[in-house]
Structures are given as structure tokens and as C-alpha cells.
N, C-alpha and C positions, 0 to 999 in steps of 0.2 A: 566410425564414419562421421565426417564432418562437412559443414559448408559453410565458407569463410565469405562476407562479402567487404569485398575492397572496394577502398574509397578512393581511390586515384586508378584511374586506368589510363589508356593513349587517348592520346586528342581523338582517333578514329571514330573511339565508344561516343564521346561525348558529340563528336561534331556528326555522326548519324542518328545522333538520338537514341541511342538504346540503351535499355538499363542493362546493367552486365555485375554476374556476381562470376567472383572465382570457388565453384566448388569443390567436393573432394570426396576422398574415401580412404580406406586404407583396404577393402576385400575387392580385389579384383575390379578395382576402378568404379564402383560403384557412386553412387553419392543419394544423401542426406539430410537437411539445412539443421544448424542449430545456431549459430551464433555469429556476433559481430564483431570485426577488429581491423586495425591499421594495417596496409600490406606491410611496413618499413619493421610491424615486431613480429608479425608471420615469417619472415623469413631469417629471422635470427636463431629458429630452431626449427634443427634439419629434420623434427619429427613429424613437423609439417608439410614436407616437400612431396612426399607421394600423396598427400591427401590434394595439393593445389596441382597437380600431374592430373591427377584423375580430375579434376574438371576439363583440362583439353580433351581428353578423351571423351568424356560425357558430352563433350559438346556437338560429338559426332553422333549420339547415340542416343539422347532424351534432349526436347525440346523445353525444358523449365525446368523448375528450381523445386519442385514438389511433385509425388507420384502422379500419372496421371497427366501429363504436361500442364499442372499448376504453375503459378508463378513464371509466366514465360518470360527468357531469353530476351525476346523482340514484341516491342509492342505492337497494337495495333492488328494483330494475327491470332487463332488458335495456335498451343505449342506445339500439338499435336500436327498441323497443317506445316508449321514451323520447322518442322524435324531436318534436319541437315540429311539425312538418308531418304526421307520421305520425296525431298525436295526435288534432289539428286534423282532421284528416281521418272519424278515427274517432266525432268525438264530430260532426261536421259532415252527415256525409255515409250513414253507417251506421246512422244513429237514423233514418233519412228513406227514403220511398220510390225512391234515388236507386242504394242497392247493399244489398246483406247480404255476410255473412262466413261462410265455411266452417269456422272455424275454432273451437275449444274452449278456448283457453288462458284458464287461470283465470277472468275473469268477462268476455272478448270477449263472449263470448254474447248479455252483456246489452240490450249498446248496441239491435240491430235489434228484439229484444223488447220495448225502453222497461220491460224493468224491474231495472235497475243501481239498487244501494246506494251507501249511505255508505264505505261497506269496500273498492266498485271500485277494484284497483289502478291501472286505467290512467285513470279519472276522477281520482285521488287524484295518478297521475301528470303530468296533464295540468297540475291545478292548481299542481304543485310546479316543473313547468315551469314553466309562466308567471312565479313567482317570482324563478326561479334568472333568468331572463331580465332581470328588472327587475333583482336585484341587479346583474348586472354592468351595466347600466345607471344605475344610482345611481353606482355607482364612478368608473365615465368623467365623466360630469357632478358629480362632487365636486370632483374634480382637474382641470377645466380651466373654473372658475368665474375671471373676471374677475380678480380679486384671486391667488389662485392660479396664471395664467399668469404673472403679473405677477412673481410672488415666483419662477418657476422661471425668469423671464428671458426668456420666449419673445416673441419681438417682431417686428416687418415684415410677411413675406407669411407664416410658420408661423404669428406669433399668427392672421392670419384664417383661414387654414384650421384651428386649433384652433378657433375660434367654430363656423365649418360643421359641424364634425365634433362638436364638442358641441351642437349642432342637430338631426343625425343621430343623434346616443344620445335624445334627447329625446323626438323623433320614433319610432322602436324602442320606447321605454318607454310610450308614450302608447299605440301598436300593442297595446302586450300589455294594457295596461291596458283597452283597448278588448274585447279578447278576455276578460277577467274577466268586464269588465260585463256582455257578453253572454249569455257559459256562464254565470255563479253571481250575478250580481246585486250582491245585497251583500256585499264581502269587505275583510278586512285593508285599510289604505293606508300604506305605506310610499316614503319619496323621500330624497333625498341627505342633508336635514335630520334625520330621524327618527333615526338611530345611536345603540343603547344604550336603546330605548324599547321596551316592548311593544305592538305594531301595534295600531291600533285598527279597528273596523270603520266603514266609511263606505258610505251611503245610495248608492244606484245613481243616484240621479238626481242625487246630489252629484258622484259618481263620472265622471258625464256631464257635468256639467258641467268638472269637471279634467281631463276628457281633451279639451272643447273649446277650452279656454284655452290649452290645449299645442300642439293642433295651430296654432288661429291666430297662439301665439305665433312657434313654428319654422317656417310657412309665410312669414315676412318674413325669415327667417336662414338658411334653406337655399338651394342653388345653385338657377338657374332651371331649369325643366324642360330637361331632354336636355343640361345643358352638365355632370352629375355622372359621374362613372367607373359605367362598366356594373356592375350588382350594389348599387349606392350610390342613397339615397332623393335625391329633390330636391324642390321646392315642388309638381308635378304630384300627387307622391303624399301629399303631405299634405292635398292638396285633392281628392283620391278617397275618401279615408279620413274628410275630414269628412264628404262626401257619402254615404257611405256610414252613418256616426253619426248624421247628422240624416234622412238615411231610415226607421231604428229608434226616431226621439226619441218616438214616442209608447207603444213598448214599454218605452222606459227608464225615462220620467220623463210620461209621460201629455199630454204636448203633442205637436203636430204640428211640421212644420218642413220642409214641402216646399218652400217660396220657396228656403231656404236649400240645398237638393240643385240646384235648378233654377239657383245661380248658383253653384257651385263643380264644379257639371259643366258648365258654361262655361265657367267657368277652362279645365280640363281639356282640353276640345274645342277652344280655343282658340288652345291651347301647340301647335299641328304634328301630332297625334299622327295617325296612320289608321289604317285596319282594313288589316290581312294581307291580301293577295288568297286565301291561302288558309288553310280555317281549318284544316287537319291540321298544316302547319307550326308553328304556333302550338305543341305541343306533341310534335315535335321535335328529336333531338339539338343542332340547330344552332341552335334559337329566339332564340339571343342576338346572329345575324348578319343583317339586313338585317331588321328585324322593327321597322316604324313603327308598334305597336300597343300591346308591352308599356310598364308606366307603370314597375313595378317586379317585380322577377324574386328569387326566391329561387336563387341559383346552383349548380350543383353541375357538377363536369368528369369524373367517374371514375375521377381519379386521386387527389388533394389533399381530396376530399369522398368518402371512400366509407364509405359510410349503409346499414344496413339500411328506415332512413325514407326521407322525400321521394319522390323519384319513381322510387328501385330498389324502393321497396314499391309503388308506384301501378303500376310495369311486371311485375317477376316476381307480384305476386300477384293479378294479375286472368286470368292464361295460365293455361289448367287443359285437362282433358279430352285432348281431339284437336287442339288450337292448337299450334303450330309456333313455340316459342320464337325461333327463329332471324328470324324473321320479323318481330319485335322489337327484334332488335338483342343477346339476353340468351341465356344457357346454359341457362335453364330455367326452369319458371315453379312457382308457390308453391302454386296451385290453392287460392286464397281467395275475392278478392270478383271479384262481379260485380251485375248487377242485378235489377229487378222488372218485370213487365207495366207496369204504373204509367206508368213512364218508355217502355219500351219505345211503347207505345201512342199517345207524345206526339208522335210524329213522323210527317211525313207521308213514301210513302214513297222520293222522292229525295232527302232530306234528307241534305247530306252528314254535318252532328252526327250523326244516329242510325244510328253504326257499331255492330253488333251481331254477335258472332260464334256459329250455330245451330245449328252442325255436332256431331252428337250433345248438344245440349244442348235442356232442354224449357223452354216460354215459363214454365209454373207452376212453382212451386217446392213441392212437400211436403216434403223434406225440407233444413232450411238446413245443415244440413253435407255436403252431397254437392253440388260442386263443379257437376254437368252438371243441374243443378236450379237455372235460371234463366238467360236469356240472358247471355253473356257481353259484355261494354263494352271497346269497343277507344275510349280515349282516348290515352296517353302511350306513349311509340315512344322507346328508343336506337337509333334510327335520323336516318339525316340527310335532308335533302331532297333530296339527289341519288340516295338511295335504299342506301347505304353506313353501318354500321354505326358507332355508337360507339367509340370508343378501348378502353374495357372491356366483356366479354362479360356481364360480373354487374354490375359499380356504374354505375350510369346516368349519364347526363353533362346529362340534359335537363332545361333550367332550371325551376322552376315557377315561373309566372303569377301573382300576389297580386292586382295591379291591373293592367286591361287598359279599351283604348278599348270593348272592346265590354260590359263591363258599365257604364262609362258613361253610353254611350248609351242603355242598359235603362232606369238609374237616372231617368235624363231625361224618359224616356216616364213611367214611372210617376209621377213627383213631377206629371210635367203632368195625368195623368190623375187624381189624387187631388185639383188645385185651386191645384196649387203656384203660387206666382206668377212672372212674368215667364217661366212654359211656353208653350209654342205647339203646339199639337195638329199640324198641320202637319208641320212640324220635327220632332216624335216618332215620326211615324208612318215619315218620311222613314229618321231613324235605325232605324228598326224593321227598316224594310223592306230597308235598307244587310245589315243582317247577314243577313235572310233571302234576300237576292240572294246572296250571297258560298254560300251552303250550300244555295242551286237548290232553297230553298222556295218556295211562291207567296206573290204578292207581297199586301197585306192593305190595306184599305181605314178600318177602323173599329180603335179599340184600348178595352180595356176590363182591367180587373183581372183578370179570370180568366185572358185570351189572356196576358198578362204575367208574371202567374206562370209559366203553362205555357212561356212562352218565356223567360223566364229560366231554368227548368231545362234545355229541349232547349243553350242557348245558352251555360252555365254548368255543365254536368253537372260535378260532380268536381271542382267548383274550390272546395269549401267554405263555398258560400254557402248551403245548402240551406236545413239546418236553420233557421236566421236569419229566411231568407224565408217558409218554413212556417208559423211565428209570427208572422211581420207580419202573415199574411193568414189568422191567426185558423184554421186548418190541421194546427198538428203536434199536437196531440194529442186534439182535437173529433172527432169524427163526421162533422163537413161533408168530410174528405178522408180517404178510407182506403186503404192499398194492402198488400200480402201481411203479412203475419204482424207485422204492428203492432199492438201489445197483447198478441203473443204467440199470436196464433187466425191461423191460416192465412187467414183471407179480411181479416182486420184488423178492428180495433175501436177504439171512443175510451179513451184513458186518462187519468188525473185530473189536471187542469191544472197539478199542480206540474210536472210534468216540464218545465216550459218553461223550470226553469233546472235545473241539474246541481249535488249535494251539495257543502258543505264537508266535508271529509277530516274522519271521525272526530279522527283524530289532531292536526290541527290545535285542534280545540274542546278537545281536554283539557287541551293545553297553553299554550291564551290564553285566557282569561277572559274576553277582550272580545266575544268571538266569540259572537254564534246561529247557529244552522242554518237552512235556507231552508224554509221550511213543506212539510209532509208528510215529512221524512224523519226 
């Protein structure tokens, strides 16, 4: 295991201010720091190239350059707070009827109240993420361009897997880029080419557009689904990920593009994959063994990944009150988030999704920083499926979920049901009813948008889609859908449509020129 810090990165790094190392591993993407060197003789031996791979990855999964989110990524932040999954999560999951947070740390607060500034550090953070991500992603695909391999000598079966694995950084970068688009619309574009220039800003539906060109470019250069190293993207997820882009294409860029969901969750459906028989495993110490459902996993083991993000936050901080850490897999719990009525409500009640834990805790919530004010969500578990804890009592070892068959199949139903072409009402209701079989719901006869959303939350809780979805369906911040303390009023209320994207960092605008801010802020 190694960690390389490179001395030249894109103008991006330098012109946000963040200090950025390229690290690595060689066990399953792991990473390590030992030493320092020029990026120009790293890349002249191709025994280095899965170790500087495994920093894009890492960069999804541990917020710093040391156990512990040491050494962070981004300055001016905890790594831990810093985590790319953690962040995702907060700006996903916690603005939405899906959880709130007990917590007060500088402007947490604001996320579930929907009314976060320009100034949010961890809005500001998130965004600085996403950068630092693409930087080391520009890096890797600088240095193993065509011409580039060539001059470093790398030839036979290393040059092709330098092509794959410069596929995979491409892929990674197109991901965050995707996540831009979403949260902030119009921002910065920077890529391998830009170096030494002042970013400029580009159009969201342009922005959608370069994140489609990427993915269908890298979905003919990536390994075929299930033949890549576990923790590693292949063609499946590229084609979940467009499916997922062109489910949004009318939020992005004001056209529809259901046909196109309806035939890249074909692909999908098509490559082997199936549903878990059961859906607890899924989230699971062990989710990374015998699990014919995940597309792609953000990995983490407890040892080689230990994060105050990912899923050590998704597990110690939803145990509060009278919950039994141990019973987790963990030494103790954070007593942060948990959920609303809202969601609570959604589920019928043998549904195995709607685990809820009520012991000393009240369905309403008056007040959001008192932990035993709102049911609590048993989602994520260091535990195993045999029932035997994780290797660590505090850093989780359990993988997160990005892309799974059963959002999939949602996407499928939905795009049929909106008009998508080559859908089959049939077939979706089939897949529907697949995942409410597995979680000993009753089985449903008709599908409609409203049942869709709602099953996409029971079915999706906590996996970061929330938000996203809440805007598709015209939702997160209207009137038509209210749940506790949205808007900041205890019973909820609508708030003013900018919020449907999230500020550019003060900070950023003062020092690029190029730059607007997103209306209202």
C-alpha cells in the first residue's frame, strides 16, 4: 500500500485552495501514506497505476490522508465531516422528509430546516469535495492518454489495463460531475485540458450533456459487468448511472428521456445481476460476499478505511437513546439522525424496509435536537449475516450501495409509467412487485407516480436518492408534499423554489470572475 503526493495537480486544486495528494493501494483500493515523488516518474511504471487508481476511489470513501480522517483532503473542515459519502448524505437525505439531525455543529442545523447559506461550511464543503475528486481525477487521465503511455513505454496486457483504468478515472469524474449538476446546477468546468486557466462556468444542460458523452464514451472501454475487481466500476455502472442522468434530463435541461432509462436498465437487468433474497443483508458487514444485487459498492473494511463518514456515520449516528450499540456491531452510538412520521407512515406494517426503532422514542418530533424525538431507522449494521460482528467495534467495515438492482428496477417502472418507450407495464409492475415480495409487502396490481415515489423511498431509504427524487416529482420544496419541520415550522411548509439547487461557496465567487451565483442566494 502506498501514498504518493504529487506535485503538480490542475489549476482547479490550486485555484480552490486545497491541498490534494494522489493516494493508493494495491488490496482492494485501500490506501496508506508513505512517501514522496514527482507525478512525471510515477507514471513511467505501470506498477504504480492501481496504487494512484485507488486514490480516486478513496476519495469516495475516507476523508484524509491518514486513519481516522487525519491529514484531510480539504482544509479548513473535519475529514471526517469532509467525507464525500457523509456529505452526500447530508445534503441528500437530511434536507428531505427521509431523517433529521440532532446535532448543532455550526450550520448542520440548516440542512432539515431548508434554510442553509452561502457561508454553509459543509455545503461549501461538499462542493470543494466534489472538486478535489475531479482534480485527482484529471491527474490520472492526463498521464495515461494514448500518447503518454506510449512515451512511458507501457505496452501488451499493462497498456490495456491502463486504457480500463483510465476509463475508470473517467467514469469517477463524470460521477462527481453528475453530482454537481445535481446539487448546484451551473458550476466551474474543469478536465485534463484546462491546466493553468481560470474555470469557467458552464450551462447545466451543457454540463448534462458532458456527463452523457463520458459516460457512453467509457461504457465501451470499461470491463464487462461482474468481470472487474470488487470495489471497481465496470460497464453495468455506467449504465445505471446514465439511467439515472436521463431520469433527471428534464430537471436538468427541460426534456424528457424516458426511452433512454428504459433501455440502459436493460442493459443492467440484462448483465446477471438479481435481487438479495434478503433485503437486511444488503446492508450488512459482509455485503460484499455472495451479494448478486450490488452494481457498485463504495468499500470500506475497518481496518485500511477508518472514516468518521460512510457507513461508521450512517451506523454510530443513528443509535441514540435506549438502543444497544452492541447490537450493531459498534462501542457506541453518536445519537444524531434518525427519522420523520412522513416516512414512518409509508410503510405497511410487515414490511421488512420499515425497521424502526420506538423504544423511549416519540413518533412527533418537537424538538430536532433531542435525539428520542422521532423514530429511530435501523438501516446499516457492523454486523454480519451470520449474526457476528465486524472486525472493528467503531470503524465499520460495511460496504455502501451506490448502484443496486433494485433501484433499477424502480427506475424501469417509473420511466414506463411516465411513457418511456420500449416500457412494458407488465414487466414493471413485475419488478415492483419482486422487491415488495423480498420485504413481505402485499403484492400491487396498478402503478402510478405517487405509489412510486413512495416506494422508492420505503425501498431506497438512506441511500441518497431522496432528495433528487423529491424534485423530479415536483415535491421538495412546493406545498404538494410536506413533512415535520420543513421550512423550519414544525408541521412543514413550502419554501421558495431556489432551494432546488444548493449555493456556490461565497468564496469561490470572489475569486473567479467567471462565476454567478444560483438565483435567490
Amino acid at each position: 500500500m502506498k501514498n504518493f503526493r504529487i506535485k503538480r495537480l490542475s489549476i482547479i486544486a490550486a485555484f480552490l485552495g486545497l491541498s490534494l495528494t494522489a493516494s493508493s493501494c494495491v488490496d482492494d483500493l485501500r490506501q496508506e501514506p508513505i512517501t514522496e515523488i514527482t507525478s512525471a516518474s510515477l507514471y513511467k511504471d505501470f506498477g504504480n497505476y492501481k496504487n494512484l487508481l485507488a486514490k480516486l476511489y478513496g476519495g469516495l470513501a475516507v476523508g484524509g490522508q491518514a486513519g481516522g480522517d487525519g491529514n484531510g483532503d480539504i482544509a479548513d473542515i473535519d475529514g471526517g465531516f469532509s467525507n464525500y459519502m457523509r456529505l452526500l448524505y447530508t445534503l441528500q437525505v437530511i434536507t428531505t422528509d427521509e431523517a433529521v439531525i440532532g446535532w448543532n455543529d455550526g450550520t448542520l442545523h440548516e440542512f432539515h430546516k431548508m434554510i442553509w447559506t452561502p457561508t454553509n461550511e459543509f455545503n461549501n464543503a461538499m462542493y470543494y469535495r466534489l472538486y478535489t475528486e475531479i482534480a485527482f481525477c484529471n491527474e490520472f487521465i492526463k498521464n495515461t492518454t494514448d500518447e503518454k503511455l506510449s512515451l512511458n513505454g507501457i505496452t501488451g496486457q499493462n497498456l490495456e489495463d491502463a486504457k480500463v483504468m483510465r476509463a475508470e478515472a473517467k467514469f469517477l469524474r463524470a460521477q462527481t460531475y453528475y453530482h454537481l449538476l445535481d446539487l448546484y446546477g451551473n458550476v466551474p468546468f474543469v478536465d485534463e485540458t484546462t491546466f493553468g486557466t481560470v474555470p469557467k462556468q458552464i450551462k447545466r444542460a451543457e454540463l448534462f450533456s458532458y456527463v452523457e458523452s463520458q459516460l457512453l464514451e467509457v461504457a465501451n472501454e470499461l470491463k464487462a459487468p461482474k468481470t472487474n475487481e470488487y470495489g471497481r466500476v465496470d460497464q453495468a455502472a455506467a449504465w445505471s448511472l446514465l439511467a439515472r442522468l436521463y431520469l433527471n434530463a428534464k430537471v436538468y435541461t427541460g426534456a424528457e428521456k424516458y426511452g433512454e432509462v428504459i433501455t440502459y436498465t436493460q442493459k443492467v437487468i440484462s448483465a446477471g445481476y438479481a435481487l438479495n433474497s434478503s433485503y437486511e443483508n444488503l446492508f450488512l458487514a459482509d455485503n460484499n460476499v455472495n451479494n448478486p444485487e450490488n452494481i457498485f459498492s463504495v468499500v470500506y473494511d475497518g481496518v485500511k478505511t477508518q472514516t468518521n463518514g460512510g457507513t461508521t456515520y450512517l451506523v454510530h449516528a443513528a443509535i441514540g437513546g435506549t438502543m444497544n450499540p452492541a447490537e450493531f456491531g459498534v462501542n457506541g452510538g453518536w445519537g444524531g439522525i434518525r427519522t420523520t412520521k412522513a416516512l414512518v407512515n409509508k410503510f405497511e406494517a410487515n414490511d421488512k424496509r420499515g425497521r424502526f426503532y420506538k423504544d423511549g422514542q416519540t413518533l412527533e418530533i418537537n424538538d430536532l435536537g433531542n435525539f428520542n424525538d422521532g423514530y429511530a431507522f435501523i438501516k446499516y449494521k457492523n454486523v454480519k449475516s451470520n449474526g457476528t460482528p465486524g472486525i472493528h467495534d467503531n470503524w465499520v467495515e460495511t460496504d455502501l450501495p451506490v448502484y443496486r438492482l433494485g433501484d433499477i428496477y424502480l427506475m424501469y417502472a417509473e420511466a414506463t409509467v411516465r411513457g418511456g418507450a420500449g416500457g412494458n407495464m407488465a414487466t414493471a409492475i413485475g419488478y415492483v412487485n419482486a422487491l415488495r415480495a423480498r420485504a413481505n409487502a402485499s403484492q400491487i396490481s396498478v402503478l402510478d407516480l405517487n405509489f412510486i415515489l413512495d416506494e422508492r423511498s420505503r425501498e431506497l431509504s438512506w441511500e441518497m436518492t431522496r432528495r433528487t427524487d423529491l424534485i423530479r416529482f415536483g415535491k421538495f420544496t412546493s406545498s404538494a408534499y410536506l413533512w415535520p419541520w420543513k421550512g423550519n415550522v414544525k408541521d412543514g411548509i413550502a419554501v421558495a423554489e431556489y432551494r432546488n439547487l444548493f449555493p456556490i461557496p461565497n468564496n469561490d465567487l470572489v475569486v473567479n470572475p467567471n462565476l454567478v451565483q444560483n438565483p435567490g442566494y
